[in-house]
N, C-alpha and C positions, 0 to 999 in steps of 0.2 A: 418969582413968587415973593410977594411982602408981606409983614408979618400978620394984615389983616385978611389975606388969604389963607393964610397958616389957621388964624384963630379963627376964623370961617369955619373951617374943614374940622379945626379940632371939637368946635363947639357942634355941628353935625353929629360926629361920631361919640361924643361923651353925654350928650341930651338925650339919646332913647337909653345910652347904659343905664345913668342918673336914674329914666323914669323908671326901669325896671326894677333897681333895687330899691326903688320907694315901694314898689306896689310888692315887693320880698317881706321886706323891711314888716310892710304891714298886718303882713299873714303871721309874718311869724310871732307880731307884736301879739297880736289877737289867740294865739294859739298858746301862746305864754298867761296871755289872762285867763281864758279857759283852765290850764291847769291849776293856777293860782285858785279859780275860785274850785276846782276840786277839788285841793289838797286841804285847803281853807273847810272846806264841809265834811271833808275824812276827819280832820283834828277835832271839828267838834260832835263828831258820832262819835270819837273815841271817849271823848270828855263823857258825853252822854249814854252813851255804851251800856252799862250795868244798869241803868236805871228802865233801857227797855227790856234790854233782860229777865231783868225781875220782874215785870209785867207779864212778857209771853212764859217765864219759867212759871208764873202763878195761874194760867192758861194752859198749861201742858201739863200742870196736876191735874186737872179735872179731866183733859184728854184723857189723859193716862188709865182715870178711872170706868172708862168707856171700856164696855167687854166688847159688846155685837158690833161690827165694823158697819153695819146697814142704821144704826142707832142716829137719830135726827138729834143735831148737836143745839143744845138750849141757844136761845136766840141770845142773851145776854154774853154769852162768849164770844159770837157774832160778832158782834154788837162792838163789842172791848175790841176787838183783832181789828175791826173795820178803822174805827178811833185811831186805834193807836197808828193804824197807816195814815192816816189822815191827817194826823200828828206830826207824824214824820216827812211826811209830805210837803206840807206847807215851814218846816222848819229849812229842809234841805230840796228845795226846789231843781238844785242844778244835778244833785247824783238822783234823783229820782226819773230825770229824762234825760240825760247823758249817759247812765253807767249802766250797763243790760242787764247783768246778774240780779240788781234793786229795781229798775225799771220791771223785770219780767216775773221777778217776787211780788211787787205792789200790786200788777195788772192781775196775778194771780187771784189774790184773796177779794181786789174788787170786784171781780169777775161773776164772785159769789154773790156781791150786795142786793142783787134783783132777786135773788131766791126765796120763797118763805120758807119754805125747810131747806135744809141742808145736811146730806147726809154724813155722816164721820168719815166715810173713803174717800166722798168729795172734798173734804176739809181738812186734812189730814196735809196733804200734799202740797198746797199754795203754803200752809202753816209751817211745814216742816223748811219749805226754801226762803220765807220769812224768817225760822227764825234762825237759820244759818249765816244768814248774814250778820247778824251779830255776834255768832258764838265764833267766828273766825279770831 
């Protein structure tokens, strides 16, 4: 055996390793940006944080002042909670359909947008897991 038999054989055998850990290599590259651009949209909800906050806590006064659970919630409330998802949405595109807990919060309160009334036990409940995710 001479040694272009040798590199023959050896080039065989290390040419599908090679390709496999390129096509490794790749997943994992891509899996690494995925987190990056999560972590990237968690820092700046935290940055931005308080500022929805105060939005849905000025939203959860007027809930609050709701007696009858059957009571059709004024459309301008609607109106703000829809916004402000829509808000949120187009700022952080990647946790809004990557991350389930925000994804099934959003789908939640959209849910309601076709409604013309909406009643407080209906709206209550997409509201409350909206607005848990920022009081974490």
């Amino acid at each position: 055996m001479d040694l272009m038999d040798f590199l023959n054989i050896f080039n065989n055998i290390t040419a599908p390793l090679g390709f496999i850990l390129t096509i490794f290599t790749f997943f994992f590259a891509r899996s690494t940006k995925n987190k990056l651009k999560e972590s990237k949209e968690f820092t700046s909800v935290e940055i931005h944080k308080s500022q929805y906050i105060g939005k849905l806590q000025g939203i959860k006064l007027i809930l609050d002042k709701i007696d009858d659970r059957r009571d059709v919630i004024p459309e301008d409330i609607v109106t703000q909670t829809i916004s402000l998802v829509v808000e949120f949405e187009s700022k952080y595109p990647y946790l809004c359909s990557k991350n389930k807990k925000i994804s099934s919060s959003i789908k939640g309160i959209k849910s309601l947008k076709n409604n013309a009334e909406i009643e407080f036990i209906n709206f209550i409940e997409p509201f409350n897991r909206l607005y848990s995710i920022f009081s974490i």
